[in-house]
C-alpha positions in Angstrom: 17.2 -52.4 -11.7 18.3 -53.1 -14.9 19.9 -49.8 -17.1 20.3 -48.6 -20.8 23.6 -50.3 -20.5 22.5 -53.3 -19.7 20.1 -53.2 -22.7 22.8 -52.7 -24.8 25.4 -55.8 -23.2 22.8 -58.2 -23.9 23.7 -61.4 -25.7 27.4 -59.6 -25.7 30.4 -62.3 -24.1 32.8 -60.4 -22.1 35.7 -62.5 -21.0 38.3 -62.0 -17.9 41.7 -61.8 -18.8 44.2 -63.2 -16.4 47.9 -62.7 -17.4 49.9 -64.5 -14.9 54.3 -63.7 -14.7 53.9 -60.4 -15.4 56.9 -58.5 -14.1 55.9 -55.6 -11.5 57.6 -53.1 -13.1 56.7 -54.1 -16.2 52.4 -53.8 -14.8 53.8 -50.6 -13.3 54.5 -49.1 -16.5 51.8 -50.2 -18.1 49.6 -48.8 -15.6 51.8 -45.2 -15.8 51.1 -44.9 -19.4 47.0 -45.8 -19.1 47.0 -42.7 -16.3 48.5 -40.9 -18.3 45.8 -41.2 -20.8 43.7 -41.1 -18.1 42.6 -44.3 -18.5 42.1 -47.2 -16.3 44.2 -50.7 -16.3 41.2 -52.3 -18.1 40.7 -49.8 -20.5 44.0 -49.0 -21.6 44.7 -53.1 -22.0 41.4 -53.3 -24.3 42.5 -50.5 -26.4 45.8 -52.1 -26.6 44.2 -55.5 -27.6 42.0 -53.8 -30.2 44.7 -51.3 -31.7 46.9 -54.3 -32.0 47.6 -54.8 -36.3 46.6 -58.4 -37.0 50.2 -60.2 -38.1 50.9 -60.3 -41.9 50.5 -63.9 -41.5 46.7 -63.3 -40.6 46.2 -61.4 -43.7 44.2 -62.7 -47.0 46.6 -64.6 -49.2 47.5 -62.5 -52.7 45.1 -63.3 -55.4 45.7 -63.7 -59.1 43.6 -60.8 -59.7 45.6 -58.5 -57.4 49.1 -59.3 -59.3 46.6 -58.7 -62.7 45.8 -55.4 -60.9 49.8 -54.4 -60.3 50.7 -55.1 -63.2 48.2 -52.7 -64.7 49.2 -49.8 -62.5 52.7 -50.9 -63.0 53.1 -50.8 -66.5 54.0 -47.5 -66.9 56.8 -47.5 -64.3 60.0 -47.9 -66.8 58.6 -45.4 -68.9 60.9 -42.1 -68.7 58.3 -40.2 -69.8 55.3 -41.3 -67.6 57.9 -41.2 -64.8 58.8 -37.8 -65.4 55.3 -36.7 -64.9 55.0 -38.4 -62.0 57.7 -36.5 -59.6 55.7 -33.2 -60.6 
């Protein structure tokens, strides 16, 4: 009998993930620190997977625009007197 669940996995891929090599301990720790969250194995990995910060490498490539934009809020920085403001 299908559930709401199920109504709301359709047309969503879910992969398996199969690591192999991976040191006992090393599964053993992992696995200590999703209890400890009170997680499970599966759910501590995915939130591990999707917490993970793309590499800078990943990122958009600077613009023209953006170095147009620092420069703008930059111009002031040399300035004693704008500078001076700033720390208060």
């Amino acid at each position: 009998m299908p559930t709401e669940a199920d109504d709301e996995l359709e047309g969503v891929t879910m992969t398996d993930v199969l690591i192999p090599d991976v040191d006992e301990e090393d599964l053993a720790r992992f696995d200590r620190a999703a209890a400890y969250r009170g997680m499970t194995r599966q759910e501590y990995l995915l939130l591990k997977i999707v917490d993970e910060p793309e590499p800078q490498s990943c990122r958009r490539r600077a613009t023209v625009e953006d170095f147009v934009a620092l420069a703008e809020a930059a111009k002031d920085v040399l300035n004693p007197e704008v500078m001076a403001g700033a720390w208060h």
